[in-house]
N, C-alpha and C positions, 0 to 999 in steps of 0.2 A: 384354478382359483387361488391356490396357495401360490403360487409363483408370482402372479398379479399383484396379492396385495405386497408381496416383498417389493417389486419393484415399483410401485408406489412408496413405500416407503423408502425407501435407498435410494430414490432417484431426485431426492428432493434437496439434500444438505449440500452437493455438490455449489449451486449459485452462490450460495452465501460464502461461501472459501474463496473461490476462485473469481470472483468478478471484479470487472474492471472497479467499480465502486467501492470496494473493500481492500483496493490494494493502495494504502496510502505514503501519498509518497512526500507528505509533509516530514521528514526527516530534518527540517534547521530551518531558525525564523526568517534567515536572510533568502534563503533559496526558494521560501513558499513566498515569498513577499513579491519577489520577483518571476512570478509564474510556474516556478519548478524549473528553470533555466540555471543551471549551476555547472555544469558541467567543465566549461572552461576555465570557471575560478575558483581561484583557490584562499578566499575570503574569511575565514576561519576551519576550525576542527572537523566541521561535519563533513567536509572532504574525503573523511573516511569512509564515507555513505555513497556520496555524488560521483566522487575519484579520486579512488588512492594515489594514485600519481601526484595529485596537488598536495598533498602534505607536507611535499620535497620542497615548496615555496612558504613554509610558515616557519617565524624564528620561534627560538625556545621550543617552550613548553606551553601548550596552550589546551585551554577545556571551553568547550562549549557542552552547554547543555540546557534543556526546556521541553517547553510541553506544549498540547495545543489544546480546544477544547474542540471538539464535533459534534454540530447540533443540526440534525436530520431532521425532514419532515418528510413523509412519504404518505401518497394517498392515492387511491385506486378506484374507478368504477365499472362496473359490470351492467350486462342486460338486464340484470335483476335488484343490486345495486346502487346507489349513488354514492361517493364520498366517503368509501371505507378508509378508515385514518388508521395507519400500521404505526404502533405504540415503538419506537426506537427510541433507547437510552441513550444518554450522549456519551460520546467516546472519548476518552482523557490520555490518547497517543503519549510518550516520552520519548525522549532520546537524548543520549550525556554520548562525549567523543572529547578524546584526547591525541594532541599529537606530541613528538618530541622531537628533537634533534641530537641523536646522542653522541655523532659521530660524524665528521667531515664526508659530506653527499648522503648519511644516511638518516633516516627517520624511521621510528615504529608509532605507531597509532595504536589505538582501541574505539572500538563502538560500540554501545546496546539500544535496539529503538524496537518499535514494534510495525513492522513492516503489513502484517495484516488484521484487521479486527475490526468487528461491529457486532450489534447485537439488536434483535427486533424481536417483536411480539402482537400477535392479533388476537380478539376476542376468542374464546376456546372454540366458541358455537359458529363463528362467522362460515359464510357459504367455501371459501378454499381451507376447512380445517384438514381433509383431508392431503393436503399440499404441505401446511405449514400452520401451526399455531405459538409457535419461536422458536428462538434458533439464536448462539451466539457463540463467538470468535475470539480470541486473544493469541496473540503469535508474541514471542520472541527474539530477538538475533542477538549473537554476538561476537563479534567479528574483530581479534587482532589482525594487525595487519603490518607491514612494512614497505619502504618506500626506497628509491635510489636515484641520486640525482646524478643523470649518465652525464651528461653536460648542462651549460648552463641554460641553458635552450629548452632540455628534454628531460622528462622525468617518470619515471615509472614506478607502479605501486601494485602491490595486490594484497586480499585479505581472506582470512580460514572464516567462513562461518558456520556458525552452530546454530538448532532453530529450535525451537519447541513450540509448541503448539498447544491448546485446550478449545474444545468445542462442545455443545450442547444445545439439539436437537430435538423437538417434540411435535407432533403429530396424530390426529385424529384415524384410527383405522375400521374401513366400516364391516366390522364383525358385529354387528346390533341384532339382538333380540326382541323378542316383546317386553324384556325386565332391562335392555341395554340399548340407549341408542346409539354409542360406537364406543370400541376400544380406543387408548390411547397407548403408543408410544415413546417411550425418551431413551435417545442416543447419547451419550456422554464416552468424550475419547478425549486421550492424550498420547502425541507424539513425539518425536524429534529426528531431525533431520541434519543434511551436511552439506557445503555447497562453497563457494569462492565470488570471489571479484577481481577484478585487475584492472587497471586504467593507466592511460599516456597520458601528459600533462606538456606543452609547449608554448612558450612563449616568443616563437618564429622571429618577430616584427616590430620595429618601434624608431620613430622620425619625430623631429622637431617640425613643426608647423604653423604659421600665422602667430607666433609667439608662445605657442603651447606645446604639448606633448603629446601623440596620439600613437595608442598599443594597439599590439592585437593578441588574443589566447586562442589557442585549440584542446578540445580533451575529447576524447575517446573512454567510456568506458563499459564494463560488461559483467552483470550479476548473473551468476549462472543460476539453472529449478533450482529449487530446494524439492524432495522427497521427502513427506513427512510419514512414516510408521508409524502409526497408532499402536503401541504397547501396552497398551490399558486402555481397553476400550470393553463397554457395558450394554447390552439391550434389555432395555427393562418394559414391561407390558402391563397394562392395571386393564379392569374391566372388559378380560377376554371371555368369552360363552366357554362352557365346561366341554365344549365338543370341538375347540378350538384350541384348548391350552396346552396338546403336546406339540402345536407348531407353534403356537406362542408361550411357551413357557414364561414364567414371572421373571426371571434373569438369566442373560446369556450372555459371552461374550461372544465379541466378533473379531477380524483382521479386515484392517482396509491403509489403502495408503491416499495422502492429498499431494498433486504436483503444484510447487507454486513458478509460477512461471519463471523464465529467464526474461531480462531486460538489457538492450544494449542500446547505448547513449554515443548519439556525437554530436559538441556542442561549441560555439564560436562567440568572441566576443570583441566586442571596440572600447576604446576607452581613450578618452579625449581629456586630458588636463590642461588648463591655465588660469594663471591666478588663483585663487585662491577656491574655485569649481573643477570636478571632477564630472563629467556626465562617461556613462558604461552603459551599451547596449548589449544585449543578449540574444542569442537562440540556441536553441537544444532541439533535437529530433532523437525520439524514442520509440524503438521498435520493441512490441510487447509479443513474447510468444507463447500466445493464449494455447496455439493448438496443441501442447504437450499437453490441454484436456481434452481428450478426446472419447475418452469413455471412465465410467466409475463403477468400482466393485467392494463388491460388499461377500465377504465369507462369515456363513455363523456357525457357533462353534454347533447347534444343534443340528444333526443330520435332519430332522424331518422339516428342519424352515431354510428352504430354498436359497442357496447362494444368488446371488444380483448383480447383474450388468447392466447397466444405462449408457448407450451412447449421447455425447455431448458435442462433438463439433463446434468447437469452437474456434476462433480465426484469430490470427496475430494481426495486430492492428497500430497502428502509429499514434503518437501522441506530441503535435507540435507545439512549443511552447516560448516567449517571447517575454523579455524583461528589460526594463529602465533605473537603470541607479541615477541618482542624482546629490552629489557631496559635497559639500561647502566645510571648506577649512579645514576637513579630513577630521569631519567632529558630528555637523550633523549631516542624515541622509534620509531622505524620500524615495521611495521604490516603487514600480506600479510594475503589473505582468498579466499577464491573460494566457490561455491554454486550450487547445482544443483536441479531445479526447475520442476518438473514437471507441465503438462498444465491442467486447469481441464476441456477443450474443446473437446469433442470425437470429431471424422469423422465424417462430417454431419452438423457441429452447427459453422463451422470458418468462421467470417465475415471479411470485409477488415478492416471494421473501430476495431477492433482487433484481427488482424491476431499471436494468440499464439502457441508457442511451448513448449515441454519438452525442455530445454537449459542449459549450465554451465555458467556460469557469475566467473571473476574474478575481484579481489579486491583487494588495496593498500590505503598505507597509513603513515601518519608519525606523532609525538607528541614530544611538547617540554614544559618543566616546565620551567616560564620562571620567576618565584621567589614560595612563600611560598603559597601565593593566586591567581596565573593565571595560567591558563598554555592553551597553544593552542594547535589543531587537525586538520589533512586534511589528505581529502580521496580521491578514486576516484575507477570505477568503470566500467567494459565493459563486456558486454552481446551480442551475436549475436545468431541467428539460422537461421533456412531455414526451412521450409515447402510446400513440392512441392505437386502439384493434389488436392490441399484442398478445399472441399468442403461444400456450405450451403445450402442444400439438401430442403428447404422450398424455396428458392429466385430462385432454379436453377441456384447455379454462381460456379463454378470455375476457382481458382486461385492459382501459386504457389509464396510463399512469401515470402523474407528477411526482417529482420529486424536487428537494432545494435543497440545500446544504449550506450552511454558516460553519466555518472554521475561525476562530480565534488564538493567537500562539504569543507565547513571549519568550523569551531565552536570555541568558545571559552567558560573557565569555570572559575571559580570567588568561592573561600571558604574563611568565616572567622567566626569568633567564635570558640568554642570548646562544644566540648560533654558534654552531661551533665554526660555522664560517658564515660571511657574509652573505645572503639568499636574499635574491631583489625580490621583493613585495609588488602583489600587484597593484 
């Protein structure tokens, strides 16, 4: 009995970390605008993010930096059911990136974004409280980095990062009496973690054509897990029966660690100028590797409440993604991009608090240079799916689920100085 309800509880905070939906990858207004296809270019500072390699192509000193807005709507029905509405805050993601040139062929950068976070909540009393009644996320990075430009063709980067972490979990436990109708739960942890990037950066190819100029970019790049420790982590229990409180004690701590996955990027681009028009094609292919979650543990400090294992199984999955620049006068720019995501949730493991799917997400966007050293960016972004009969085969719940997503993002970027040598621009 005792082991049961731990692992109902412990087996539930895992989605909400780790899901394809929670790992955002809006990191710069010009790369979300463009479908998340960045890889090959090296179009401003966020490069520190996309690939460190491309840093090695940006003069001076340059900052970018912005925000986005995340506005969810998620909704669920059951056999019992219709049109449960999961109450989610909207998410206000950041990220600032610097690059510099301090040195002939070499560069060092800086980056801070928040690579994971979300945050939801359901009615206390709803029929899955025993699954979830909220649950919320905020991550950290920050990642200096350095760059070396081996030739003028090829360039290479990598970066140290740092991760921290905050999460906060709560949950319905059915310990009810005739005076109780369930215990409640809240999990509250804090981590940090350590991890790298590296990326190639090449500019192979470029001919004269029908009067114009047509390039081409390659980049490679690769974020390894993050491990995040929990070093401060709390369980706390309200409304347990008096014959239940030495396995539920009122506060306890625990040890648990979150893996966030590795991502590895290879991405390609064209780009065609004449006259006073630039058009840039994109793609990028992204392998996520979901399956470093493969199970989750939960140690508490009290000997008489059951350490937890939940197997999770989940799959690494690709993420293809595809963008159009469109620039007149090297002033203003139109972008359009689309994406398509696969989920790395088999049948079996889809909870409410993140109900994912395989989905296409579209993407827009617009850029204006608005002298020598500024110039501004805004994007915007919409994702929906559907997932019907879905089920989490450990809680016994099914559910079939929509979800939508509205991203809005604006940024701004800031260059001045000059190279310390000449580095052709893409």
């Amino acid at each position: 009995m005792k082991k049961t309800l731990f692992i109902l509880l412990a087996g539930t905070i895992s989605p909400m970390i780790f899901a394809g939906g929670f790992q955002l990858n809006m990191q710069g207004n010009k790369a979300t605008a463009l479908g998340g296809s960045f890889c090959s270019l090296a179009w401003d500072a966020s490069s520190v993010f996309y690939n460190p390699g491309g840093i090695a192509r940006l003069n001076g000193h340059q900052f970018t930096t912005g925000g986005f807005l995340i506005v969810p709507q998620v909704s669920l029905q059951t056999s019992s059911y219709d049109n449960i509405n999961q109450t989610s805050k909207n998410a206000t993601p950041i990220h600032f990136y610097y690059s510099g040139n301090i040195k002939p062929n070499l560069w060092i950068g800086f980056g801070l974004n928040n690579q994971f976070g979300s945050s939801s909540s359901f009615d206390p009393n709803w029929q899955g409280r025993y699954i979830v009644q909220n649950i919320g996320l905020r991550t950290f990075m920050y990642q200096p980095t350095v760059a070396y430009k081996i030739h003028e063709k090829i360039a290479i980067g990598a970066g140290f990062t740092f991760a921290t972490g905050n999460f906060e979990y709560g949950k319905a436990i059915p310990v009810g009496n005739n005076q109780i109708d369930y215990g409640k739960a809240n999990l509250q942890g804090s981590g940090r973690g350590y991890s790298f990037n590296a990326g190639i950066h090449t500019l192979p190819w470029e001919k004269e054509i029908s009067g114009g100029k047509i390039s081409t970019g390659l980049g490679v790049s690769y974020r390894h897990k993050i491990k995040l420790d929990l070093t401060s982590a709390k369980a706390t229990f309200t409304d347990i029966p008096s014959s239940l409180q030495n396995t539920f004690p009122g506060e306890q701590s625990f040890d648990a660690s979150l893996t966030l996955p590795a991502v590895l990027t290879g991405g390609v681009h064209v780009k065609y100028v004449k006259n006073d028009w630039a058009f840039t094609l994109t793609f990028d292919w992204q392998r996520n590797f979901w399956s470093s979650y493969d199970t989750l543990k939960f140690d508490f400090e009290n000997p008489e409440t059951p350490d937890a294992e939940t197997p999770k199984n989940w799959k690494d999955v690709n993420t293809l993604r595809w963008g159009l620049d469109v620039t007149f006068k090297e002033k203003y720019s139109a972008r359009f991009g689309i994406y398509r995501d696969q989920t790395p949730i088999p049948d079996g493991y889809v909870s409410p608090e993140l109900p994912d799917n395989t989905h296409t997400g579209f993407t827009g966007g617009i850029g204006i240079t608005i002298n020598e050293n500024v110039s501004m960016d805004a994007s915007f972004l919409y994702s929906y799916f559907e997932r019907p009969n879905a089920s989490l085969d450990n809680e016994g719940f099914q559910a079939s689920y929509r979800r939508r997503v509205l991203v809005f993002g604006l940024g701004v970027n800031v260059k001045f100085g000059h190279s310390q040598e000449t580095s052709p621009q893409q």
